[in-house]
C-alpha positions as CSV (number, residue, x, y, z in Angstrom):
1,X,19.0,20.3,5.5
2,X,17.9,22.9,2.6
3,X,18.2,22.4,-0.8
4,X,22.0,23.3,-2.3
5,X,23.4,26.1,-5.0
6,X,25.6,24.1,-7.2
7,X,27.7,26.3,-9.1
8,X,27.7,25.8,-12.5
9,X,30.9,27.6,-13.5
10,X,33.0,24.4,-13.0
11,X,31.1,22.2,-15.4
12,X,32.0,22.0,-19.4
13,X,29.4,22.6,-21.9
14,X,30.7,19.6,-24.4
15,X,32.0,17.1,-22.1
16,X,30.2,13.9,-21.4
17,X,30.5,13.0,-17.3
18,X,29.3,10.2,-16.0
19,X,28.1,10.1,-12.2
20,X,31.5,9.6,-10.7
21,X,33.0,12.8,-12.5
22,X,29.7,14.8,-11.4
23,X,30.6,13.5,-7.8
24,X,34.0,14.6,-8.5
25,X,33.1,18.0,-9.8
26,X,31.0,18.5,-6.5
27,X,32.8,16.8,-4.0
28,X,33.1,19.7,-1.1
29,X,29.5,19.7,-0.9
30,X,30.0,15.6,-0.6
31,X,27.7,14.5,-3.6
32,X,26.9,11.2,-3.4
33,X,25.9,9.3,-6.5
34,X,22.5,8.4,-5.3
35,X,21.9,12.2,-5.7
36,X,23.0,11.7,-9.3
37,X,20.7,9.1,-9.9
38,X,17.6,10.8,-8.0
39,X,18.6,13.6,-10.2
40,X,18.0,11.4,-13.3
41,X,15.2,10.0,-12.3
42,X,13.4,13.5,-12.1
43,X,14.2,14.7,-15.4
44,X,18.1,15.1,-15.9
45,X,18.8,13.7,-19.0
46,X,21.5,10.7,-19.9
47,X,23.0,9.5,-23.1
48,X,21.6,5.7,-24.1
49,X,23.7,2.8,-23.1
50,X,26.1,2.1,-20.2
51,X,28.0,3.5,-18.7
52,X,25.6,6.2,-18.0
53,X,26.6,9.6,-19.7
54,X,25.2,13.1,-19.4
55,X,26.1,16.1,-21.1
56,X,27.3,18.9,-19.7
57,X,25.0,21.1,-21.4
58,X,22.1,18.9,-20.1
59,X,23.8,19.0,-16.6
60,X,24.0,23.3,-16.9
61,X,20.1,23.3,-17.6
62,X,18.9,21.2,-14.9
63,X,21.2,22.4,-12.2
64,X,19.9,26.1,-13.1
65,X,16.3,25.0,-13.0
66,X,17.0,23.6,-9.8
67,X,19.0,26.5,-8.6
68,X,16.2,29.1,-9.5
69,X,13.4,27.0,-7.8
70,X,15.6,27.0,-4.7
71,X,15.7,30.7,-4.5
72,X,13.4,33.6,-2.7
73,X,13.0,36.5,-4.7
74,X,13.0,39.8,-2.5
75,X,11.6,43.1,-2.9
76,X,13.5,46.2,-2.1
77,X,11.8,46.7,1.1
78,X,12.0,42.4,2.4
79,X,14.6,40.4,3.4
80,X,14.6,36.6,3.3
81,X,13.6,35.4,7.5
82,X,15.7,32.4,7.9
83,X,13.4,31.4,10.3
84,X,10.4,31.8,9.0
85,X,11.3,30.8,5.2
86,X,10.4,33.4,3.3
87,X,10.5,37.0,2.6
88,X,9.3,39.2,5.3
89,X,9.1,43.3,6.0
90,X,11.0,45.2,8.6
91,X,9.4,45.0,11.9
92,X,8.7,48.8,12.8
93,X,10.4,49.7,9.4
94,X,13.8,50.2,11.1
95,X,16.8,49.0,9.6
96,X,20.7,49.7,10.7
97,X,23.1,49.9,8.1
98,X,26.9,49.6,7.8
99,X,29.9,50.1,5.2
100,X,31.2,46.9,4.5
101,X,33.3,45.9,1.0
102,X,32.0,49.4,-0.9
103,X,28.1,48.2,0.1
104,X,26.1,48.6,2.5
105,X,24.9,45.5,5.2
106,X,21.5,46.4,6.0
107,X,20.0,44.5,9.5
108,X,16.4,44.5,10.4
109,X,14.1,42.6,12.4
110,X,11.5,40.3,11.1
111,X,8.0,41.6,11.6
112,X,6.8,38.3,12.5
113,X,9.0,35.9,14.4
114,X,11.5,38.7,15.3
115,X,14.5,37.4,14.4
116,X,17.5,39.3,13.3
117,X,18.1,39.4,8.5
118,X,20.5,41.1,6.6
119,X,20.5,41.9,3.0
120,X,23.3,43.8,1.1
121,X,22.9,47.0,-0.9
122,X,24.8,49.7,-3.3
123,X,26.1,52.5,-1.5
124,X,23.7,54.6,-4.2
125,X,20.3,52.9,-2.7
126,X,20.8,54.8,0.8
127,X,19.1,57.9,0.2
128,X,16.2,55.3,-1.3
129,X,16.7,53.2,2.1
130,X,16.4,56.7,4.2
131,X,13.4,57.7,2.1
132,X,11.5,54.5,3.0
133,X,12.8,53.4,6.5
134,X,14.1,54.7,9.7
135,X,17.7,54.4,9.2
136,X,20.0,54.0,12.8
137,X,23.2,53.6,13.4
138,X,24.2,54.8,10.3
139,X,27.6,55.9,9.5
140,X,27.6,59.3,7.5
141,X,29.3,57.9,4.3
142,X,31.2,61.0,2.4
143,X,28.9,63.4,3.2
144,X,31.5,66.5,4.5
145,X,33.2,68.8,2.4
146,X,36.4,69.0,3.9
147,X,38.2,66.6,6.2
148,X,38.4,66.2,9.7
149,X,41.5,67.9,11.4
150,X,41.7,65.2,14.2
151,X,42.2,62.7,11.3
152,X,46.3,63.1,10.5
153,X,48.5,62.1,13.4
154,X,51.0,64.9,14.6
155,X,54.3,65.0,12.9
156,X,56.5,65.6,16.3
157,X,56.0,63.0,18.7
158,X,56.8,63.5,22.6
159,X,58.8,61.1,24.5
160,X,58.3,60.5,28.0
161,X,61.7,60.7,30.4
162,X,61.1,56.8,31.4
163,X,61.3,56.3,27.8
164,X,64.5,55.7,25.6
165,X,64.6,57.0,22.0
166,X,64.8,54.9,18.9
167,X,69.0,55.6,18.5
168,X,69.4,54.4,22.0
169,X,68.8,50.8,21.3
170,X,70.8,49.9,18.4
């Protein structure tokens, strides 16, 4: 199993912990104390004497170092290959995009093991994305004018003779 993000959002800058409370901070990624202490032993630093205290400043600085060297830094034109471990170009520089949350979900194939990765954009880096790649199955994202007439349903309805009307039933 990889290496984990700890969030750091959860930990107080001026509170003391000792390894219990760090386990308890953590514990729905199931931290285990021997973590703690393997965490200690390769630089996280402690207060002197027992029980063994760390700050939480301390415990900010080395979970963010540990963080950043778990990370993959991407260019605009890679995604991260889960497969391969690393970042990789588009294979044939095709990507398909879709509107997802006010972003767009960009898909591609890796150019080496050919396996499926997805990275997220703005929706203002898809005239960048259509400029460098081949851009399918694209949906055109506020680019008319004026409405579509088919969009609004009817105001009169029809009723069918097998049917009975709304009054009918209460």
């Amino acid at each position: 199993m990889g290496r984990r993000i700890y969030p750091l959002n959860r930990i107080k800058y001026w509170w003391a912990y000792d390894i219990d409370e760090i386990c308890e901070l953590y514990k729905e990624y199931s931290l285990h104390p021997q973590t703690v202490r393997t965490w200690i032993r390769n630089g996280l630093l402690t207060m002197s004497g027992r029980p063994v205290l760390i700050y939480g400043n301390e415990l900010i600085k080395f979970l963010k170092k540990m963080n950043t060297s778990n990370k993959c830094l991407t260019g605009f034109d890679q995604m991260f290959c889960m497969s391969c471990k690393d970042a990789k170009t588009f294979y044939k520089k095709q990507v398909s995009a879709e509107l997802v949350n006010g972003g767009l979900r960009v898909k591609a194939v890796c150019c080496d093991c050919k396996n499926k990765m997805n990275k997220g954009y703005g929706l203002d880096d898809l005239p960048k994305l259509q400029r460098l790649f081949h851009v399918v199955d694209v949906l055109q994202l506020y680019d008319s004018k004026q409405p579509s007439l088919n969009t609004h349903l009817e105001a009169s309805q029809e009723t069918h003779s097998n049917e009975s009307a709304q009054t009918e039933l209460f």
